[in-house]
N, CA, C and O atoms as a CHARMM CRD file, in Angstrom:
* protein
*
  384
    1    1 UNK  N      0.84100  -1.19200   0.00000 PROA 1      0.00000
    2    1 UNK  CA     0.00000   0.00000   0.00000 PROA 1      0.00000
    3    1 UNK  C      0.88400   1.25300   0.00000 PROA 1      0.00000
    4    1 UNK  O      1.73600   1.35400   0.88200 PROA 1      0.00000
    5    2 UNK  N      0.74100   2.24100  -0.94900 PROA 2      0.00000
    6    2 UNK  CA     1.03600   3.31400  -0.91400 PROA 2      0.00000
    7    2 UNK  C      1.54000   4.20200   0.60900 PROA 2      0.00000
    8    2 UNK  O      0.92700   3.98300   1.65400 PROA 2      0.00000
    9    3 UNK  N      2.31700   4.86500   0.57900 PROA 3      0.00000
   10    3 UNK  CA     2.36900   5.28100   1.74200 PROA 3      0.00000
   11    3 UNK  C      2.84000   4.44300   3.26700 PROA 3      0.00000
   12    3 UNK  O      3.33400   4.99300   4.25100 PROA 3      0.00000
   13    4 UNK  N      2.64200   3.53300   3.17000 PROA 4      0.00000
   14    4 UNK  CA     2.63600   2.55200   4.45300 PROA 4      0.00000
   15    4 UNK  C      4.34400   2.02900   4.83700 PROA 4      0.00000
   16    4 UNK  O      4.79000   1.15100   4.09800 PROA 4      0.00000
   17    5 UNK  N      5.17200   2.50100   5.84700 PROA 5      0.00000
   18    5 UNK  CA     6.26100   1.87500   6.06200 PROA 5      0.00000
   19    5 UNK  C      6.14100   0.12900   6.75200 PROA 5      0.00000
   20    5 UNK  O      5.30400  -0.54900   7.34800 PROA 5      0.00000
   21    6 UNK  N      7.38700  -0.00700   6.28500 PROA 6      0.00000
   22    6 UNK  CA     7.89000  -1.34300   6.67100 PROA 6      0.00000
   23    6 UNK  C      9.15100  -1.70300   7.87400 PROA 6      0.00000
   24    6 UNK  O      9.93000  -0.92100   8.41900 PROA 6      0.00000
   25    7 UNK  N      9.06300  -2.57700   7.96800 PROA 7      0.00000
   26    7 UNK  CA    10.39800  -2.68500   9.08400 PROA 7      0.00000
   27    7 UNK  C     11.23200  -4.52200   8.49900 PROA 7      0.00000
   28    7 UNK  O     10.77600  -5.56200   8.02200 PROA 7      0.00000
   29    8 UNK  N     12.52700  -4.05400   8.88500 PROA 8      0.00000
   30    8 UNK  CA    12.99500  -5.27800   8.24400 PROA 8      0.00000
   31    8 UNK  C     14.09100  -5.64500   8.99700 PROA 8      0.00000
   32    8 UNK  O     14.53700  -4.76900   9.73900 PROA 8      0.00000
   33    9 UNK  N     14.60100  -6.64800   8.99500 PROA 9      0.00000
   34    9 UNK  CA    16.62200  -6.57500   9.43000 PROA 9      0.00000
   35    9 UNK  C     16.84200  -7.28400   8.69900 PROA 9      0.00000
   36    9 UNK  O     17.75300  -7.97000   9.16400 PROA 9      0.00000
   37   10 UNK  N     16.43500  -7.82500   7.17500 PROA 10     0.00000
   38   10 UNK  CA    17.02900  -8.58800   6.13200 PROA 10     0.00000
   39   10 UNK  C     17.90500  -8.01500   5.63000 PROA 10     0.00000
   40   10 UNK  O     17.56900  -6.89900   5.23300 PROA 10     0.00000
   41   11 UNK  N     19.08200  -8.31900   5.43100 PROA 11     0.00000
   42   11 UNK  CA    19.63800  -7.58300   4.64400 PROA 11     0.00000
   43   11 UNK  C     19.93200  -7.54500   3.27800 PROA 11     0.00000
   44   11 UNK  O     20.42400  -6.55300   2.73800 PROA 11     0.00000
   45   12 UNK  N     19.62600  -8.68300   2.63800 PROA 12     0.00000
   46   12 UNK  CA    18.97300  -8.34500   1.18500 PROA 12     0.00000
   47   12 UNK  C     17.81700  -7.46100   0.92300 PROA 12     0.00000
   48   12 UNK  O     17.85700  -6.68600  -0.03300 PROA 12     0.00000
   49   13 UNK  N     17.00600  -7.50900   1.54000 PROA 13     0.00000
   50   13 UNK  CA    16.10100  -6.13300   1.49000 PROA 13     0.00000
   51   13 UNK  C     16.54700  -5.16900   1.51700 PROA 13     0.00000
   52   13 UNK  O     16.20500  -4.50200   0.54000 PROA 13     0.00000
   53   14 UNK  N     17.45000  -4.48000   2.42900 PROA 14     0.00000
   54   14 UNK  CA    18.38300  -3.41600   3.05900 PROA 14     0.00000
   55   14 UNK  C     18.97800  -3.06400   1.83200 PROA 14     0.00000
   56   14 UNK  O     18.58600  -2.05600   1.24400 PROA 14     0.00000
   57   15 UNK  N     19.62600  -3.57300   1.50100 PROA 15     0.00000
   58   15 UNK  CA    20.53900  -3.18400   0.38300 PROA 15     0.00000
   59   15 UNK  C     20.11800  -3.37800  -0.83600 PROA 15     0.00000
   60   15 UNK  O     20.74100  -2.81200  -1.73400 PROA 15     0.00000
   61   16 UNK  N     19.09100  -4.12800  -1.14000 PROA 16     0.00000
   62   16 UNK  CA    18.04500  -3.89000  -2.61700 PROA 16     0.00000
   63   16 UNK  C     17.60100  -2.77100  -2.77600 PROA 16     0.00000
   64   16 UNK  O     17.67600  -2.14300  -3.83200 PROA 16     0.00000
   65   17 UNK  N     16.92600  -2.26600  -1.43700 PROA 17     0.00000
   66   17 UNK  CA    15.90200  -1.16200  -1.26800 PROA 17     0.00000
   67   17 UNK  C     16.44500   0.53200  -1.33800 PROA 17     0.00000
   68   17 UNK  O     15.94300   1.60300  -1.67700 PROA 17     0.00000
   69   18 UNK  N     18.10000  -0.06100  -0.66900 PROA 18     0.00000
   70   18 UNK  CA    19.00200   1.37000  -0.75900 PROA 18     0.00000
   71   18 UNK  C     19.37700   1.48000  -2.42400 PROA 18     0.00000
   72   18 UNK  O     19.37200   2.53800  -3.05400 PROA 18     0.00000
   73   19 UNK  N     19.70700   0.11800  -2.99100 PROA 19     0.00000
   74   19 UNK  CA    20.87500   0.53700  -4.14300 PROA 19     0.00000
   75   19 UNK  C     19.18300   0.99000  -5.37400 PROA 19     0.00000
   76   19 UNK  O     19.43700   1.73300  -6.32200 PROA 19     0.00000
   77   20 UNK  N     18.23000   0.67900  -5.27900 PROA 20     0.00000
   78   20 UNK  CA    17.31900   0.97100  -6.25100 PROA 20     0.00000
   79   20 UNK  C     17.09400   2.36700  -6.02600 PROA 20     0.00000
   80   20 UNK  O     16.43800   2.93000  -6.90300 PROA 20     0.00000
   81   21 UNK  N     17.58700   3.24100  -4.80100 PROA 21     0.00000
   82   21 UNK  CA    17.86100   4.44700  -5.03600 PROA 21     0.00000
   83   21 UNK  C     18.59600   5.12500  -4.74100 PROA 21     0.00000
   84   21 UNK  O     18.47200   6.16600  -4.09600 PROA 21     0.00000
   85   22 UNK  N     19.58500   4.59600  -5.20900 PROA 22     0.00000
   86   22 UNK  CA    21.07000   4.80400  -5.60400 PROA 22     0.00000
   87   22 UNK  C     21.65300   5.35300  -3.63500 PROA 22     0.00000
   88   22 UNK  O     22.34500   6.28600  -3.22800 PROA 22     0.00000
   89   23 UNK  N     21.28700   4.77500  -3.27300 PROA 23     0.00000
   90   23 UNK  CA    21.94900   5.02800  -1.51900 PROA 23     0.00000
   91   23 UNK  C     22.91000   4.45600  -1.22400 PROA 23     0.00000
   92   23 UNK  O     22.64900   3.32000  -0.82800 PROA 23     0.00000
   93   24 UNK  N     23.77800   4.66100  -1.22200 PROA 24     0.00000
   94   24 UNK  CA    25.44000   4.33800  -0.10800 PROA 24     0.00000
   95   24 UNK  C     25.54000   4.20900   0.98800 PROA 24     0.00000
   96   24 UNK  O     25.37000   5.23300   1.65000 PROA 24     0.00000
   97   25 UNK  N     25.89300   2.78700   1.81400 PROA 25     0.00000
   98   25 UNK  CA    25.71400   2.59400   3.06100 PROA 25     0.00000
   99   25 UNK  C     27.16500   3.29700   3.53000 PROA 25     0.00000
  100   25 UNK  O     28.28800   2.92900   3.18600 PROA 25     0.00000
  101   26 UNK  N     26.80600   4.44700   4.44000 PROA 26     0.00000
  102   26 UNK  CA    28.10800   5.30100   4.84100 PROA 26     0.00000
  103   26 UNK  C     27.67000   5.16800   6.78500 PROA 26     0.00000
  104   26 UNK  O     26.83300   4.46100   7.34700 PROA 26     0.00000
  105   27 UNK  N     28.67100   6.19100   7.35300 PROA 27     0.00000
  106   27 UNK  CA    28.82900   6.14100   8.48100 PROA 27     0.00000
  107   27 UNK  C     29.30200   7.27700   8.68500 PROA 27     0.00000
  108   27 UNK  O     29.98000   7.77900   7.78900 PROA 27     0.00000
  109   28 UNK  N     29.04700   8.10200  10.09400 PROA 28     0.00000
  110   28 UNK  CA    29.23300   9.58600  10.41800 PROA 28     0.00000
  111   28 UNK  C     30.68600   9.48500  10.54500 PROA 28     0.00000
  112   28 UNK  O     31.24200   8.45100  10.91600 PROA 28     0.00000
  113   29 UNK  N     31.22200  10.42800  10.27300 PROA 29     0.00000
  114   29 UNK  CA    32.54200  11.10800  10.30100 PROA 29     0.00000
  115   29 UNK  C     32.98900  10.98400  11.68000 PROA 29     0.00000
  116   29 UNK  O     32.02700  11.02300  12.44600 PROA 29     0.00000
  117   30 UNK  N     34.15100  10.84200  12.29000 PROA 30     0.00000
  118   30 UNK  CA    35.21000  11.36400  12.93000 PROA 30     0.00000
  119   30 UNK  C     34.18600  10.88400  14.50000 PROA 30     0.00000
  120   30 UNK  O     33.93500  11.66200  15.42000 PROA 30     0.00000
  121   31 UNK  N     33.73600   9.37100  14.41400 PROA 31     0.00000
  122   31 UNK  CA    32.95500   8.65500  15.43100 PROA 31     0.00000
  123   31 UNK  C     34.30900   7.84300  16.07700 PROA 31     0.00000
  124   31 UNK  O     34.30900   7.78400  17.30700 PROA 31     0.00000
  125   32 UNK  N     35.50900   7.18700  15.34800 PROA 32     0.00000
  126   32 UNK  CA    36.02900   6.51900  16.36000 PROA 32     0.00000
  127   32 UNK  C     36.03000   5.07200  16.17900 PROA 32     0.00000
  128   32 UNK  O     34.99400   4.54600  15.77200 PROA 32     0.00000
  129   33 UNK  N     36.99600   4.40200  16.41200 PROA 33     0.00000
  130   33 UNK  CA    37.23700   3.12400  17.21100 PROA 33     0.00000
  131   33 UNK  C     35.97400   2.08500  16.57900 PROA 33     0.00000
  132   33 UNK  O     35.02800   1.59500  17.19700 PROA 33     0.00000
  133   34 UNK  N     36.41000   1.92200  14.81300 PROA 34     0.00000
  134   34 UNK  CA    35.50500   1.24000  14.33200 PROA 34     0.00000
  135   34 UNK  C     33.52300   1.13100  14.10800 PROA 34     0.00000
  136   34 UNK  O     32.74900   0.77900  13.21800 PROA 34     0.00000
  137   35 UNK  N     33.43200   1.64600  15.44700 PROA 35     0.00000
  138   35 UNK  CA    31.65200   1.86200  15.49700 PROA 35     0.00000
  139   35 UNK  C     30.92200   2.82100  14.81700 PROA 35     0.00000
  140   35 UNK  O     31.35600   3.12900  13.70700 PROA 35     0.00000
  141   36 UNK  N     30.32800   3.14500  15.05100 PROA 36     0.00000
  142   36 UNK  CA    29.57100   4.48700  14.76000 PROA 36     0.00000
  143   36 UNK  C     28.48300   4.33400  14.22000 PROA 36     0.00000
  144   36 UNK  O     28.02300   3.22500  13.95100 PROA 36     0.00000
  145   37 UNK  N     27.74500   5.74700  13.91300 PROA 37     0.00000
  146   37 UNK  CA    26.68000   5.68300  13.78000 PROA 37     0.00000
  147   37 UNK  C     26.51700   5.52900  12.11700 PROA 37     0.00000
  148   37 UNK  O     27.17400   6.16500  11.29300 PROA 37     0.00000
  149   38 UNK  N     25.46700   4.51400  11.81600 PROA 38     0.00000
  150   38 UNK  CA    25.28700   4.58500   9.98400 PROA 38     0.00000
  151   38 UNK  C     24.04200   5.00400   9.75900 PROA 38     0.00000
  152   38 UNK  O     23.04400   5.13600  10.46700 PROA 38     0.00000
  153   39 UNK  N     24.34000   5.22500   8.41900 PROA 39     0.00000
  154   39 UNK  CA    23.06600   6.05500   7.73300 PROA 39     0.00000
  155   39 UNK  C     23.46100   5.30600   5.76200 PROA 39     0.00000
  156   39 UNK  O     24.38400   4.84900   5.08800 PROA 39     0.00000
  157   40 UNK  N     22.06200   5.63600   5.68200 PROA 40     0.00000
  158   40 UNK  CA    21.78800   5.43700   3.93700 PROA 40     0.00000
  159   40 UNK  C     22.25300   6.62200   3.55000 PROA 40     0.00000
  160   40 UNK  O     21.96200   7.56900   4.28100 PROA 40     0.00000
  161   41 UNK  N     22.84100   6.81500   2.68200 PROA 41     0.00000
  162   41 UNK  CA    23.30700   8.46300   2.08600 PROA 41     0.00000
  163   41 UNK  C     22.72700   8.18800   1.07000 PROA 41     0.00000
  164   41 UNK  O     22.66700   7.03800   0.63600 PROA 41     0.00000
  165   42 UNK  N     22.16300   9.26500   0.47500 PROA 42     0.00000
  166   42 UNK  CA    21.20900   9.27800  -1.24800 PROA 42     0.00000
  167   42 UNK  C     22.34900  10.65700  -1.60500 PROA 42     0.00000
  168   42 UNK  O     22.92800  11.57600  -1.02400 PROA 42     0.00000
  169   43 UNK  N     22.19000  10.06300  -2.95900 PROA 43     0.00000
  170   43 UNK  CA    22.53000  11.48800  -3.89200 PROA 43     0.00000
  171   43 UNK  C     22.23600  12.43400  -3.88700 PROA 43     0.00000
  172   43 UNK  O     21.00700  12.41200  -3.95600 PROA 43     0.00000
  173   44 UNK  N     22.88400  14.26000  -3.81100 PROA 44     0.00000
  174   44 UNK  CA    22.17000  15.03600  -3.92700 PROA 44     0.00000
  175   44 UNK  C     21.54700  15.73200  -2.60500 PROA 44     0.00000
  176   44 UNK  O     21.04000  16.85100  -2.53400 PROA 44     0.00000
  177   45 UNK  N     21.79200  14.34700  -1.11400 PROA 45     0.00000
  178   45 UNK  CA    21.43700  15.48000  -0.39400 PROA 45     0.00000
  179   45 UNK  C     22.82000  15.70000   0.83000 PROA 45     0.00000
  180   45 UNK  O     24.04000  15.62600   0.68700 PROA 45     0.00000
  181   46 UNK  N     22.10700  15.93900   1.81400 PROA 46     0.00000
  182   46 UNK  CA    23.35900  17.07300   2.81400 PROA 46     0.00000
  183   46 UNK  C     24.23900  16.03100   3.57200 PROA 46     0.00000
  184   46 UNK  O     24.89600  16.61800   4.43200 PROA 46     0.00000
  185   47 UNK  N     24.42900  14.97800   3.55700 PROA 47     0.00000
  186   47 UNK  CA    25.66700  14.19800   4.38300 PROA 47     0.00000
  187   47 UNK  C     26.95500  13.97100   3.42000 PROA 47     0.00000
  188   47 UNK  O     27.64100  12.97300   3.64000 PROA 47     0.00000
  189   48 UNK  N     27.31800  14.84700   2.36600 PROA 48     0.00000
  190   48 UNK  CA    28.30400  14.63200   1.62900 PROA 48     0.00000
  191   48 UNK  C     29.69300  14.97800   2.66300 PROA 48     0.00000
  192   48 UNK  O     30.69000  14.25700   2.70900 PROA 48     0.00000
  193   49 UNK  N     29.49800  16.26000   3.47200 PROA 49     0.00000
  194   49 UNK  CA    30.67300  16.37300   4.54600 PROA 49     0.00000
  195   49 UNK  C     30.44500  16.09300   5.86400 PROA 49     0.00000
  196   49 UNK  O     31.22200  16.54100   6.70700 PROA 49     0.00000
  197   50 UNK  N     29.15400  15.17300   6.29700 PROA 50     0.00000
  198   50 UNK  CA    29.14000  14.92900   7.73300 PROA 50     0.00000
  199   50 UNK  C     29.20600  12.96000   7.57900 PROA 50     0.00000
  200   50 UNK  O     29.05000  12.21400   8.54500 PROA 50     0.00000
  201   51 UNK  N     29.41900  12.57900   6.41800 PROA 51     0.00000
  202   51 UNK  CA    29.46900  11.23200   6.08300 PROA 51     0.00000
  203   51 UNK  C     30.61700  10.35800   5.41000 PROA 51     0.00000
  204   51 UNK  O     31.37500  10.82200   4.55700 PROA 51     0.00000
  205   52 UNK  N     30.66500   9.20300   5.82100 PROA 52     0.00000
  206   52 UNK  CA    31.86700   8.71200   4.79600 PROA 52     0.00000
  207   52 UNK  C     31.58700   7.39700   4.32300 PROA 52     0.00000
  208   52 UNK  O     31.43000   6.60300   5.25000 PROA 52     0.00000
  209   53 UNK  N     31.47700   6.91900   3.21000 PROA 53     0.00000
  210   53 UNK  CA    31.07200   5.70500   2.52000 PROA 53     0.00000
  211   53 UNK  C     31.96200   4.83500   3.40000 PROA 53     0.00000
  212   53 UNK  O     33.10300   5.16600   3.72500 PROA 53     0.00000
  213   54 UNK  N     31.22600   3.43900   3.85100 PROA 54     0.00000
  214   54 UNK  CA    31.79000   2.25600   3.99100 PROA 54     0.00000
  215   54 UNK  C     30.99200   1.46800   3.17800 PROA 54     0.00000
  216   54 UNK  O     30.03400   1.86000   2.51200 PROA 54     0.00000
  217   55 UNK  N     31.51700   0.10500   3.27700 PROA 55     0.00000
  218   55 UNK  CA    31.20000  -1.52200   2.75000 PROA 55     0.00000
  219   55 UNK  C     30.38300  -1.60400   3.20200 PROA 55     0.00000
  220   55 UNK  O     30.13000  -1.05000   4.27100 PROA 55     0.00000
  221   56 UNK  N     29.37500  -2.57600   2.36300 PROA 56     0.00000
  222   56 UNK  CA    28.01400  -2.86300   3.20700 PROA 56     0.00000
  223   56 UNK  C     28.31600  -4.38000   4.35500 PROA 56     0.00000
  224   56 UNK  O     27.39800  -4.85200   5.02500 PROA 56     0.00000
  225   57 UNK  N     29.57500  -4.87800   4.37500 PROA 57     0.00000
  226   57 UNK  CA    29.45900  -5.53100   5.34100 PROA 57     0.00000
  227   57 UNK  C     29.72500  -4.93800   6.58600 PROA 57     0.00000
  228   57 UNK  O     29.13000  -5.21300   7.62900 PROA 57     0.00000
  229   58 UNK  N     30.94700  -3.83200   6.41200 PROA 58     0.00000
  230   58 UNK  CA    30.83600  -2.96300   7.67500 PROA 58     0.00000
  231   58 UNK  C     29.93600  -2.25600   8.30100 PROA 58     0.00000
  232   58 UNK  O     29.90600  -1.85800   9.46600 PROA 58     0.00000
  233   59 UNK  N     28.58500  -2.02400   6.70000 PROA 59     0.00000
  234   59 UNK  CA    27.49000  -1.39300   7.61700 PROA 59     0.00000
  235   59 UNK  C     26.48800  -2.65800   8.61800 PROA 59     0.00000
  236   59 UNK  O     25.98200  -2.56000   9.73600 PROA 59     0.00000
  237   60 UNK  N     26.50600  -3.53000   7.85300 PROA 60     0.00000
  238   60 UNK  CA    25.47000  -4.45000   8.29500 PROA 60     0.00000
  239   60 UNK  C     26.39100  -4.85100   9.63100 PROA 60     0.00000
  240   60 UNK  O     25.66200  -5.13000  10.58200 PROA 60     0.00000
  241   61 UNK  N     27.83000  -4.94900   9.93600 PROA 61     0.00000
  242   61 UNK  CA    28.12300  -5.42800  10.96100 PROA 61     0.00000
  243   61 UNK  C     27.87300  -4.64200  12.03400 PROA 61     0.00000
  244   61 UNK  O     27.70500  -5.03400  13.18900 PROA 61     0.00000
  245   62 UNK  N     27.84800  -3.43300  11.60400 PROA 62     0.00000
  246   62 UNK  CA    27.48200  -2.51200  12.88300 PROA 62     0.00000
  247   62 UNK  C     25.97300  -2.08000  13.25900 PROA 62     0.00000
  248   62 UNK  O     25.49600  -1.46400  14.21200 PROA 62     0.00000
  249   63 UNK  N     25.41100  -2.68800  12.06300 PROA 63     0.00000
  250   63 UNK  CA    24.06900  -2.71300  12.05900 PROA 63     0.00000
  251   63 UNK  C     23.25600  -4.04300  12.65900 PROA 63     0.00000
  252   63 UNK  O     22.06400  -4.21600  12.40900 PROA 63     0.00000
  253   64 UNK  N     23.93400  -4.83800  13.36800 PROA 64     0.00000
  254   64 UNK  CA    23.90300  -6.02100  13.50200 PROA 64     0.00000
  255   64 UNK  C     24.25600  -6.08400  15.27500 PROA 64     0.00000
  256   64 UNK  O     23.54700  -6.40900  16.22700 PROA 64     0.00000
  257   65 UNK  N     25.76900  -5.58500  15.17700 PROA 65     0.00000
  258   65 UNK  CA    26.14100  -5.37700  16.84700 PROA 65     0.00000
  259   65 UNK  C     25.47100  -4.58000  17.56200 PROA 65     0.00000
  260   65 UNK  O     25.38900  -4.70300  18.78400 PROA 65     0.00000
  261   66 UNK  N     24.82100  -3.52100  16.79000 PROA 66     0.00000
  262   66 UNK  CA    23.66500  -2.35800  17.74300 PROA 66     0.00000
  263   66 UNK  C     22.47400  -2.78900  17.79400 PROA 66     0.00000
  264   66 UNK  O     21.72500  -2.12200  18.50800 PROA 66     0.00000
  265   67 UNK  N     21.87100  -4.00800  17.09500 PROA 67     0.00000
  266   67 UNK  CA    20.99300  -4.32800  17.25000 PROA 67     0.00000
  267   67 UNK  C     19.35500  -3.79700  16.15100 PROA 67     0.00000
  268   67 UNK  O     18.19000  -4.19100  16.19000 PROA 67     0.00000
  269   68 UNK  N     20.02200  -2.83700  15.34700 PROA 68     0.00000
  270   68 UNK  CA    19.35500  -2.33100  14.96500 PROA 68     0.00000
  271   68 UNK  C     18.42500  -3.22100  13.55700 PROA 68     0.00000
  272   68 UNK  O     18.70000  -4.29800  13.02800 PROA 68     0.00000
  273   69 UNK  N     17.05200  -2.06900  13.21800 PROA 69     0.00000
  274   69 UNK  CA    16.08500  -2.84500  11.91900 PROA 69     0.00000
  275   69 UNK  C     15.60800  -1.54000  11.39400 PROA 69     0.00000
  276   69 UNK  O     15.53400  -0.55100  12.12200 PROA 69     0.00000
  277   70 UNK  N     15.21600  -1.52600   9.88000 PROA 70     0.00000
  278   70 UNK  CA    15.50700  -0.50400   9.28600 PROA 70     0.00000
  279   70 UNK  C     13.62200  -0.53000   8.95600 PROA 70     0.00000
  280   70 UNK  O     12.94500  -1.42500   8.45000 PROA 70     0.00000
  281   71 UNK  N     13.19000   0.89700   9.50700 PROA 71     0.00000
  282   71 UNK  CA    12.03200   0.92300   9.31400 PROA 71     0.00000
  283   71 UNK  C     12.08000   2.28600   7.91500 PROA 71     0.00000
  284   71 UNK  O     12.72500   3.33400   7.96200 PROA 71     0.00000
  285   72 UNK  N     11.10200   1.76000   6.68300 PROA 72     0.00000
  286   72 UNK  CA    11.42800   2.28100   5.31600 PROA 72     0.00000
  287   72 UNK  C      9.93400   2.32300   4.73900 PROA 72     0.00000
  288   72 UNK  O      8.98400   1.78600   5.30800 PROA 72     0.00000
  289   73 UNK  N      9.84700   3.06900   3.47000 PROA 73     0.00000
  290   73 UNK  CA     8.66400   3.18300   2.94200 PROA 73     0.00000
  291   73 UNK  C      9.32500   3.29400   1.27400 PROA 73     0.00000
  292   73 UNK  O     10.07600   4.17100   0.84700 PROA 73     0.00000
  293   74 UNK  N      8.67900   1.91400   0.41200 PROA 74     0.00000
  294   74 UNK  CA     8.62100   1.83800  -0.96500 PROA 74     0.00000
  295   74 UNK  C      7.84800   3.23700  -1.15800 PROA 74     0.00000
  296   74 UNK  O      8.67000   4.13700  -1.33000 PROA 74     0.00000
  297   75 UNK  N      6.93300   3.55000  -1.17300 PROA 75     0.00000
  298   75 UNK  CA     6.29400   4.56000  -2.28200 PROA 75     0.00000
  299   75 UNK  C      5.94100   5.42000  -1.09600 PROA 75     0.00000
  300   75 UNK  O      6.05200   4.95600   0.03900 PROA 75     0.00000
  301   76 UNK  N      5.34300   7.17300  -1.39400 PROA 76     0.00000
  302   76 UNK  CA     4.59300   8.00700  -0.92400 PROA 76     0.00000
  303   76 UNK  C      3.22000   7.64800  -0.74800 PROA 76     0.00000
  304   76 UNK  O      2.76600   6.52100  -0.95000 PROA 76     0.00000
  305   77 UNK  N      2.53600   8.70800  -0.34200 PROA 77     0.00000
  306   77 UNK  CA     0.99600   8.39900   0.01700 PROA 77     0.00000
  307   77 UNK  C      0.47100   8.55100  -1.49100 PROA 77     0.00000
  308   77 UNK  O     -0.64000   8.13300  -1.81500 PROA 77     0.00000
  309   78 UNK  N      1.46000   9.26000  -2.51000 PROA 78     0.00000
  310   78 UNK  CA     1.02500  10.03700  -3.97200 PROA 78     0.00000
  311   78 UNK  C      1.66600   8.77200  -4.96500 PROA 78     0.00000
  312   78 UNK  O      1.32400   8.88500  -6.14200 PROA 78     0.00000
  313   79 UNK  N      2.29000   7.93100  -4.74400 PROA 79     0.00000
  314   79 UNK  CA     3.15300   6.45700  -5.63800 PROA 79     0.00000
  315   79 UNK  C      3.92500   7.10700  -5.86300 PROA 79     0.00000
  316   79 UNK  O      4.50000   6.84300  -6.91900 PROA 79     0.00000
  317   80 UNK  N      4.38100   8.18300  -5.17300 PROA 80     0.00000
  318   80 UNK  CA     6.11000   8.20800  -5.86400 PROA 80     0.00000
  319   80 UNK  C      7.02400   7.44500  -5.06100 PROA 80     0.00000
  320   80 UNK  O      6.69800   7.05800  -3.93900 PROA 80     0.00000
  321   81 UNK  N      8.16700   7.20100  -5.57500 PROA 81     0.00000
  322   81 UNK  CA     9.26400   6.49700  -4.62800 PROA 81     0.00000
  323   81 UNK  C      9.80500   7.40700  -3.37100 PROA 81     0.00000
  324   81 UNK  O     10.31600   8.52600  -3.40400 PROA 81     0.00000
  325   82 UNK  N      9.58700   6.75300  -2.51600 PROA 82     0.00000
  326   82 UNK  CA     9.87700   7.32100  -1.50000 PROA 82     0.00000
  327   82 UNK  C     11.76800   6.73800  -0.71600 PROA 82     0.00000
  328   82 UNK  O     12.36600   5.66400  -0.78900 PROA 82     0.00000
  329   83 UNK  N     12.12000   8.04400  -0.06300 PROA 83     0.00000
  330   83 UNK  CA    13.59800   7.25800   0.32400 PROA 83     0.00000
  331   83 UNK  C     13.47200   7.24900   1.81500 PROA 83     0.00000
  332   83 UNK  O     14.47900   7.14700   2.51600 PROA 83     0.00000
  333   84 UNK  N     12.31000   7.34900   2.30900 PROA 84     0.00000
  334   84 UNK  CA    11.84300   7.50700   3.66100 PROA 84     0.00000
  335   84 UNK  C     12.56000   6.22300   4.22700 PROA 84     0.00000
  336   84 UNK  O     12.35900   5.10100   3.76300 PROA 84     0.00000
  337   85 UNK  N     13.42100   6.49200   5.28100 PROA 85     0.00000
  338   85 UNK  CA    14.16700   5.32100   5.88800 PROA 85     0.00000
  339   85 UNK  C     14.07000   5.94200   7.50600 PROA 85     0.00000
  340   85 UNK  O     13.54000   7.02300   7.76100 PROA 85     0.00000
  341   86 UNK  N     14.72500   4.98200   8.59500 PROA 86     0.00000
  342   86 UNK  CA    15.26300   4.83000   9.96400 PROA 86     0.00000
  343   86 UNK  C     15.78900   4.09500  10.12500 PROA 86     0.00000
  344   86 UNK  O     15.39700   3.05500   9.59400 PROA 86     0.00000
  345   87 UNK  N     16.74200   4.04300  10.74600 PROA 87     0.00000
  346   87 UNK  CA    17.20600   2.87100  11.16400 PROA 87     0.00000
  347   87 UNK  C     16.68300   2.89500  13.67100 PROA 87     0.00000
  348   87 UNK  O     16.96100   3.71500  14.54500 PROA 87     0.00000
  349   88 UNK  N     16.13100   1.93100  13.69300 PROA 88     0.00000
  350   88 UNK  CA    15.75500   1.73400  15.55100 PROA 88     0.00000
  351   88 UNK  C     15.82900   0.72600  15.57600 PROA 88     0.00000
  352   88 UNK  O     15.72800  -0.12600  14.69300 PROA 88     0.00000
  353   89 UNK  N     16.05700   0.66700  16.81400 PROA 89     0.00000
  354   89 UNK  CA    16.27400  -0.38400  18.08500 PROA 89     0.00000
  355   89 UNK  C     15.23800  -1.44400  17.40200 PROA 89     0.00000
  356   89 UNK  O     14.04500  -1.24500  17.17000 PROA 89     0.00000
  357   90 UNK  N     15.94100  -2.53000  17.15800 PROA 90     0.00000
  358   90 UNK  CA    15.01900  -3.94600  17.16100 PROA 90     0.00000
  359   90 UNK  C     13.66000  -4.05700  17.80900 PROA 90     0.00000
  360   90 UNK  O     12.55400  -4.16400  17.28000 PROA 90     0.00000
  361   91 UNK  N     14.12600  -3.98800  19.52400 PROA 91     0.00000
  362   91 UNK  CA    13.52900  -4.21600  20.32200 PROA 91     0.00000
  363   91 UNK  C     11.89200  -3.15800  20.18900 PROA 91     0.00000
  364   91 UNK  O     10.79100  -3.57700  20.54400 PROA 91     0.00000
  365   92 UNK  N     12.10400  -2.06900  19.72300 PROA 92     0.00000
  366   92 UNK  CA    11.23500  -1.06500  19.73100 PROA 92     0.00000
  367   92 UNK  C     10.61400  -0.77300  18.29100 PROA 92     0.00000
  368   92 UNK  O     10.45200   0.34700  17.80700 PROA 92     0.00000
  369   93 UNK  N     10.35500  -1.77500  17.80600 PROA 93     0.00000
  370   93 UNK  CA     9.51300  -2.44600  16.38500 PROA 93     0.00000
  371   93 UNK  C      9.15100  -4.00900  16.61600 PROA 93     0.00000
  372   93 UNK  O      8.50300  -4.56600  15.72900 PROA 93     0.00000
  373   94 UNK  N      9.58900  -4.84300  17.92100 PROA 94     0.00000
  374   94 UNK  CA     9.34800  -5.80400  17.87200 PROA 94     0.00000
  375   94 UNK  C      7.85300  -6.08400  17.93100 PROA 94     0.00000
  376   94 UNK  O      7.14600  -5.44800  18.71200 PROA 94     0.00000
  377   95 UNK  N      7.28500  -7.14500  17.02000 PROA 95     0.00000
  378   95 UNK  CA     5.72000  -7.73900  16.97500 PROA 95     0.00000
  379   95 UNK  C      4.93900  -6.79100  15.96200 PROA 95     0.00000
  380   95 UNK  O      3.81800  -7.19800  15.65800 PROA 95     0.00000
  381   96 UNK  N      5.43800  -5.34600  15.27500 PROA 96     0.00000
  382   96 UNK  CA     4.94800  -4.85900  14.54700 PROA 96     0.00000
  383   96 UNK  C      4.82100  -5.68900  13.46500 PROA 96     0.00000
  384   96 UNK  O      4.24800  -5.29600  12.44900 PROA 96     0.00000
C-alpha cells in the first residue's frame, strides 16, 4: 500500500531497497574506534561532509552489533518512490 512503512533486518532487502535508489551505506565522520553511527546516504542530499562511505558488510556489521532494523517506505501516500528510511532499536519495532 502506498504510503505505508515497513520494518525489516534482512539484509537483502536493506541493500536492494538502498541501491534501487542509488543510496550508499556510509557512516558519520570522525565517530572513532571502528563503530559508529550509519546512515543510507542518497545522492544530492546534505551528508556529503558529515558522512563517509563504507562496505556494506561494515554497515550491516554494525548494524547487527547495535541491534538495529531498518524501518522504510517503498512509495509516498502520492506512488512516488519514497527514500523515507530509519534505522531503531530492534527491540522497539518488535511484533509490529
Amino acid at each position: 500500500m502506498a504510503g505505508e512503512s515497513r520494518t525489516t533486518t534482512d539484509h537483502d532487502t536493506i541493500r536492494r531497497w538502498a541501491e534501487e535508489r542509488d543510496a550508499r551505506p556510509s557512516r558519520v565522520k570522525d565517530v572513532g574506534d571502528g563503530g559508529g553511527i550509519i546512515r543510507l546516504d542518497f545522492p544530492g542530499y546534505s551528508g556529503k561532509d558529515a558522512l563517509e562511505e563504507i562496505s556494506w558488510e561494515e554497515f550491516f556489521r554494525i548494524f547487527d552489533e547495535n541491534n538495529l532494523a531498518l524501518v522504510y517506505q517503498d512509495d509516498t501516500s502520492s506512488g512516488e518512490t519514497s527514500n523515507f528510511n530509519k534505522l531503531v532499536d530492534r527491540e522497539s519495532v518488535a511484533g509490529q
